[in-house]
C-alpha positions in Angstrom: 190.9 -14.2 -10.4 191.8 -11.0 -12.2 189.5 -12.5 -15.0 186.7 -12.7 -13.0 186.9 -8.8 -11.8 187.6 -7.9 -15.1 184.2 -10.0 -16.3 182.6 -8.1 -13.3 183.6 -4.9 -13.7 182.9 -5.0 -17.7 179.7 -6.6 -16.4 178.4 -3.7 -14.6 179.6 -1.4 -17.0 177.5 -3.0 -19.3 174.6 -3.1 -17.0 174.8 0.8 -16.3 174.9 1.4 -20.2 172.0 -0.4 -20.4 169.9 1.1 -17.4 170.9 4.6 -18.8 169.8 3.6 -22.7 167.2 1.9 -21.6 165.4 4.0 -18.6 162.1 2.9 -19.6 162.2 -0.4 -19.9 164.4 -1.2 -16.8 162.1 0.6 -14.4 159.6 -0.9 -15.7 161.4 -4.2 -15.9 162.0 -3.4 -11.9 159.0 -2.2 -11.2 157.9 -5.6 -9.4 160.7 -6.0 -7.4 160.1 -2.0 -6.8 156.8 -2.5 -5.1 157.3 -6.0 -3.4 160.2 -4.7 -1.8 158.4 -1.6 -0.2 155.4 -3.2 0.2 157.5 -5.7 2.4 159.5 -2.7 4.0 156.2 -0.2 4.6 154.5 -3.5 6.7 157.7 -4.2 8.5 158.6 -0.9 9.7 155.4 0.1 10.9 154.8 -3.3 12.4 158.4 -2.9 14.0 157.8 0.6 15.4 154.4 -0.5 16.9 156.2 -3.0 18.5 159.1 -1.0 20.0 156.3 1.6 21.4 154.3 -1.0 23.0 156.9 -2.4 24.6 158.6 1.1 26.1 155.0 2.0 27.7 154.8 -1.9 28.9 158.5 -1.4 30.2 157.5 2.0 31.7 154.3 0.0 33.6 157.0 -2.3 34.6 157.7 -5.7 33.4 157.1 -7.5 36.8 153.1 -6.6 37.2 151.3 -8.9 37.0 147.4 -9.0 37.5 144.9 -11.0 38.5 141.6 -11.0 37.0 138.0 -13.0 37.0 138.3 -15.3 33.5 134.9 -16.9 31.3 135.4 -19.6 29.3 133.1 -18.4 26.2 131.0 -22.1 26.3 130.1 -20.3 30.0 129.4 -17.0 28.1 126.4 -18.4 26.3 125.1 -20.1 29.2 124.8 -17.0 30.9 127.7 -17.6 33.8 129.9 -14.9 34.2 133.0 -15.8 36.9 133.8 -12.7 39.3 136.5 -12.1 41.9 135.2 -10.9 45.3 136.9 -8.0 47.4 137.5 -11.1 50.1 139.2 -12.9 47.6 141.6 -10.4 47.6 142.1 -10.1 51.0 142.5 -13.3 51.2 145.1 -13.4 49.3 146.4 -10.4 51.1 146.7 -12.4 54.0 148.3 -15.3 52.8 151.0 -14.7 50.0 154.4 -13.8 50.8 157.3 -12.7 48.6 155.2 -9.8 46.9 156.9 -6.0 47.2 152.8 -4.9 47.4 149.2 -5.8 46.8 146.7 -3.8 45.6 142.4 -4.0 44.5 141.0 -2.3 41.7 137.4 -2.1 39.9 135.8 0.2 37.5 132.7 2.1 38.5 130.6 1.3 35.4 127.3 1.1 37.9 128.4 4.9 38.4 128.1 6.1 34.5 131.4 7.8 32.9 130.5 11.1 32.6 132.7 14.0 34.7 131.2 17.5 35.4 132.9 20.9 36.2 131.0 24.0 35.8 129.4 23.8 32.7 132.0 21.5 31.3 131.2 17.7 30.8 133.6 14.9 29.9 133.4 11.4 29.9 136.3 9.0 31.8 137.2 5.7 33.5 136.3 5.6 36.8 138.5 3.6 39.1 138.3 2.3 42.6 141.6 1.1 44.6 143.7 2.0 47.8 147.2 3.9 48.5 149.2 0.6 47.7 147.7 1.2 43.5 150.6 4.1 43.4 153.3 1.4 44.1 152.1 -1.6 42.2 151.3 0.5 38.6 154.0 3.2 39.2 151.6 6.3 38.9 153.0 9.0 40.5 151.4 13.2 41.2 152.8 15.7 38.8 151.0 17.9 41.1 149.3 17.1 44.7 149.3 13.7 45.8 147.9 10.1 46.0 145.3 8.2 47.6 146.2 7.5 50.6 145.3 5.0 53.2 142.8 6.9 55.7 141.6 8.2 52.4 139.8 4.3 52.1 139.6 4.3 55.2 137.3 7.1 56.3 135.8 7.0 52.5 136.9 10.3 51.3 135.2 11.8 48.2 139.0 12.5 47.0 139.6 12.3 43.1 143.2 11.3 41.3 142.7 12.4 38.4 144.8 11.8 34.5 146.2 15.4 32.8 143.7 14.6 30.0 141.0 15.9 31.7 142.8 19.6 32.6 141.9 20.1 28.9 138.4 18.3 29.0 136.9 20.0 31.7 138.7 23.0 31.0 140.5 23.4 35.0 143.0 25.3 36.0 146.4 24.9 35.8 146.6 23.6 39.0 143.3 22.1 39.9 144.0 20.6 43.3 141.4 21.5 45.4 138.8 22.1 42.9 136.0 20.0 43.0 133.9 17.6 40.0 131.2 15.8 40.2 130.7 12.3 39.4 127.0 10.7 39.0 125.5 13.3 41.2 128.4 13.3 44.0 130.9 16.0 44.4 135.2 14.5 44.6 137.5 17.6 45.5 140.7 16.7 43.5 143.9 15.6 45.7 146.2 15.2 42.9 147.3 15.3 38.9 149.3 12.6 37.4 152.2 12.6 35.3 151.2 12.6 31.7 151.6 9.0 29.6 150.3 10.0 26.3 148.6 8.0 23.8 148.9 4.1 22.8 147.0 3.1 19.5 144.9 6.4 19.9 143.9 5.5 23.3 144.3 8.1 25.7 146.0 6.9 28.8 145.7 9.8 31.2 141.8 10.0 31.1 141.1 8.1 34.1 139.7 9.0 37.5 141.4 7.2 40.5 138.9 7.4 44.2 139.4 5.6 47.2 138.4 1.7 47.0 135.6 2.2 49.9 134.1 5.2 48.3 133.5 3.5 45.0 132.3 0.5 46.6 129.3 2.6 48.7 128.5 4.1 45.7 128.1 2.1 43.5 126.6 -0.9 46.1 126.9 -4.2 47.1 127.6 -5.6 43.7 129.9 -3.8 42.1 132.5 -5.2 44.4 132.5 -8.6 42.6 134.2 -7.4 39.6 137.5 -6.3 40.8 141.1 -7.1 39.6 144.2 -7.8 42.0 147.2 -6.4 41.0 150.8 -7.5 42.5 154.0 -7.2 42.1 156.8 -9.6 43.3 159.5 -9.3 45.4 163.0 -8.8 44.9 164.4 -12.1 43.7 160.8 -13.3 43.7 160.1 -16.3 41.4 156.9 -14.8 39.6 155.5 -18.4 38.9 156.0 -19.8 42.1 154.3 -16.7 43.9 151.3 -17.2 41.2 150.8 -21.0 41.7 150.5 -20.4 45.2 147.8 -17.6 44.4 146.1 -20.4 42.0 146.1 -23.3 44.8 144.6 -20.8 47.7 141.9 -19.3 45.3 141.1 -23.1 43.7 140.7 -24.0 47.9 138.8 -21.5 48.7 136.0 -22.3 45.7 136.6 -25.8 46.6 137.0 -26.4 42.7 137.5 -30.2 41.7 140.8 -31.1 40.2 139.0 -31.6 36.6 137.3 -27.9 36.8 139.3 -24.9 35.2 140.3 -21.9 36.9 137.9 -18.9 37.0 140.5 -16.6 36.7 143.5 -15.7 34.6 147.0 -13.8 35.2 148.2 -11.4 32.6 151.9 -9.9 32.9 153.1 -6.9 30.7 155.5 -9.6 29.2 152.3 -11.6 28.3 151.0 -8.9 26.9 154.1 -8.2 25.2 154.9 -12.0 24.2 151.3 -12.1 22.6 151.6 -8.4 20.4 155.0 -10.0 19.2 153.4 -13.5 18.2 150.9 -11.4 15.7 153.4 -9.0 14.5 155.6 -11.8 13.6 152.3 -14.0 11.6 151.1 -10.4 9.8 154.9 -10.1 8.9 154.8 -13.7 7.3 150.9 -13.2 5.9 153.0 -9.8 4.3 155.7 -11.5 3.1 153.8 -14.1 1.4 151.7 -12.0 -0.7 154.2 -9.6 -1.3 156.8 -12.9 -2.6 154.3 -13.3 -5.7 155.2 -10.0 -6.7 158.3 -10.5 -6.2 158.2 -13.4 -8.2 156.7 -11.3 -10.8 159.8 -9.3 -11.2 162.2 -12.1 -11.4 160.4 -13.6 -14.4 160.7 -9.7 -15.7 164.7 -9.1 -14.8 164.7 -13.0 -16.9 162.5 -11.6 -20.0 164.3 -8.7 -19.9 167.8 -10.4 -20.3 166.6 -12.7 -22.7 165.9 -10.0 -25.0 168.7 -8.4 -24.1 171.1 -11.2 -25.2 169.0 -11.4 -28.8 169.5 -8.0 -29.5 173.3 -8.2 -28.5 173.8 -11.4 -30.3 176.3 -9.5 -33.3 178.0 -8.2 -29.9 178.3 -11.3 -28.0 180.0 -12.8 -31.6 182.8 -10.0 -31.7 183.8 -10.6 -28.2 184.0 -14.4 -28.6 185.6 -14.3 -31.9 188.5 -11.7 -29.9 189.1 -14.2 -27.3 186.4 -13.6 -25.0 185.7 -17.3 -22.7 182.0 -18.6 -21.9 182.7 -17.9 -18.4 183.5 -14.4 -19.2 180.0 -13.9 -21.3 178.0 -15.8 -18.2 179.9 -13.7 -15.5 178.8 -9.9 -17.5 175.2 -10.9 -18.3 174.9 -12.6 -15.1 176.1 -9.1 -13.0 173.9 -7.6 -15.8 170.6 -9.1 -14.4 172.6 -8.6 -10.7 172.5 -5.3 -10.9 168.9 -5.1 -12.4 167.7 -6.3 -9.0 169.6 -4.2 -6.8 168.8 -1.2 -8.8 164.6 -2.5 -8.0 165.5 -3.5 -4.5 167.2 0.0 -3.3 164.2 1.7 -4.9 161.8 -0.4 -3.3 163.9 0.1 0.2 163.9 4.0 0.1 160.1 4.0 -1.0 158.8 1.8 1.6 160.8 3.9 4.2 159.3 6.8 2.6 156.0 5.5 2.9 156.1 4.0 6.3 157.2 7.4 7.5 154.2 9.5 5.3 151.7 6.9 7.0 153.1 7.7 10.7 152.8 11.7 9.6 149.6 11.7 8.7 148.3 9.3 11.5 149.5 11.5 14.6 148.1 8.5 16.7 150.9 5.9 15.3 154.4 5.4 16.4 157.3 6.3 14.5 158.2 3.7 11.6 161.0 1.5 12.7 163.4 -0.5 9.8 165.3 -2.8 11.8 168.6 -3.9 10.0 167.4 -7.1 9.1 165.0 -6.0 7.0 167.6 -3.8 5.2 170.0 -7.4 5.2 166.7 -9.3 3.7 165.8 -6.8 1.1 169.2 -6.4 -0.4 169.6 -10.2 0.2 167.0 -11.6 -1.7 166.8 -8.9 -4.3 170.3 -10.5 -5.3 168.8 -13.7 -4.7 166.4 -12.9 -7.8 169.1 -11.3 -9.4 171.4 -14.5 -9.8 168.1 -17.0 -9.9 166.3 -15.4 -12.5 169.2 -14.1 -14.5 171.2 -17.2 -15.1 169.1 -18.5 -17.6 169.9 -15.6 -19.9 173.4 -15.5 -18.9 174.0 -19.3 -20.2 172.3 -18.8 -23.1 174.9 -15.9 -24.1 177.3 -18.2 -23.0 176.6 -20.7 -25.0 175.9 -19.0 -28.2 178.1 -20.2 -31.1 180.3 -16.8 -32.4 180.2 -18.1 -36.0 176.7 -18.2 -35.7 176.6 -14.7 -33.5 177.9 -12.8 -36.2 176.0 -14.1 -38.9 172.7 -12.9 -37.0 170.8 -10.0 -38.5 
């Protein structure tokens, strides 16, 4: 045992002396491990980060929504048939669902254009159409003012919710409540601000519109009220799946759809959502990780050249310590910490320069989340650089091992 430490500790001695006589030619010995390392790193953390922000705006949405939406299978595309869901549709379902906390209708206003007016100021926004049950199903709550609420729909009140974006946009005051914009040629006075979201993927979140359902619907006519989504949440204790195959069976009943037919409408859940961003982070990590192996590759076979030349030109060396007594296992165990410490030295460069770069990436894209490195990407890099270390540097290490010392000194 206190031969082996001695082997390892001469080992790295050894290795050091050579990293510091050598600079050159062990960076650029490392220099594959260097950039498969960070190039590994870079991808993870900002795949990681993008992940963890996704999923603390999902979380803040709330886990449990779910929505109901109008689905076409894209062989119906290109025939022209586009599947809608009707505003009775969701009063049917209104009617006849139990164990949901609330229920709530929702369509955009594309028939009434995108562009917002104040003054002289013009904007452009998402227009949305829904009732005083929105605020408890999506969790959007007045920073300033108040909601929708219900005889708002119900006496079709020209009252606009509107996102903080649009303060900036439209240039309002401070406090616009009461101030009035118009939309496609009809004047909203604004009821209420909401809190501020911020941005996801550069995608502003708080430059929406929200009017009452009924007001929307008269506006834009008969038609726009077949494109709506329903958006639920269940009850306490709920069980989510059971709730939504008893939505599937009333909707399939009231089509009168065979049992062969596919639905004409889909469910998506923020865990959905957040199931399906996790799937492709996880294949783009792989897809990364592949490429990035071959350079990784690349510097193994360079730590193994490397040694290999290093043993030739310490061949006199490697004779002197035999001929004093040194064992084989002694000459495997320095050259093999040797080649060790050759790829840790590549692997914690590559490791701070991917970090590095994953952060310079997030500063100068203000619109991306802050780089993540999650442990087990520290674990894998150090772990597989040492991998390479004892793979690729074993070859080398036998080879000094095995040279005869007779022979050793005689080399010139």
């Amino acid at each position: 045992m206190l031969k082996l430490l001695h082997a390892s500790f001469e080992g790295s001695k050894a290795a050091f002396a050579s990293i510091r006589a050598h600079g050159l030619r062990s960076a650029l010995t490392t220099l594959g491990i260097i950039i498969g390392v960070a190039a590994v790193i870079t991808v993870v953390a900002i795949m990681q980060g993008l992940s963890h922000s996704i999923t603390s705006q999902l979380d803040d949405l709330g886990s449990d929504m779910i929505t109901l939406r109008a689905y076409t299978p894209t062989n119906q595309q290109m025939l022209g048939i586009q599947n809608r869901l009707h505003y009775d549709d969701f009063l049917l379902l209104k009617s006849r669902v139990s164990n949901v906390e609330d229920m709530t209708a929702s369509m955009q206003a594309f028939s009434m254009g995108s562009q917002v007016q104040y003054g002289r100021n013009t904007a452009r926004s998402q227009i949305i159409g829904t009732d005083s049950s929105y605020q408890n199903v999506v969790r959007v709550y007045p920073e300033a003012g108040r909601f929708l609420s219900a005889s708002d729909d119900d006496r079709r009140r020209r009252v606009a919710f509107i996102g903080s974006s649009l303060i900036k946009q439209l240039d309002l005051p401070e406090n616009p409540v009461g101030e009035f914009i118009n939309l496609s040629g009809d004047w909203f006075r604004i009821i209420g601000v909401a809190e501020t979201r911020g941005s996801m993927f550069g995608f502003d979140q708080d430059n929406y519109i929200i009017a009452p359902f009924s007001t929307i619907r008269s506006l834009s006519g008969e038609r726009a009220e077949r494109n709506i989504d329903v958006m639920f949440r269940p009850a306490a204790g709920a069980d989510a799946q059971q709730i939504q195959q008893q939505m599937r069976a009333i909707l399939r009943q009231h089509y009168k759809l065979a049992a062969d037919e596919p639905d004409p409408f889909e469910f998506v859940s923020a865990e959905r959502m957040i199931e399906q961003f996790n799937t492709i982070t996880r294949t783009i990590t792989l897809v990364a990780g592949g490429v990035v192996s071959i350079s990784l590759l690349v510097g193994g076979i360079g730590v193994m050249n490397i040694m290999l030349v290093s043993v030739t030109e310490r061949t006199r060396e490697i004779g002197i310590v035999k001929a004093l007594g040194a064992t084989p296992q002694f000459i495997l165990i320095q050259f093999l910490v040797e080649a060790l410490v050759l790829s840790l030295f590549g692997g914690i460069i590559g490791l701070a320069l991917g970090a590095g770069v994953a952060s310079f990436i997030g500063l100068m894209m203000p619109a991306m989340p802050e780089a993540l490195i999650p442990l087990w990407a520290v674990m894998l890099a150090v772990g597989f650089t040492t991998l390479i270390g004892v793979v690729f540097g074993l070859a080398p290490a036998i080879k000094a091992a095995r040279l005869n010392p007779i022979d050793a000194l005689r080399y010139e």
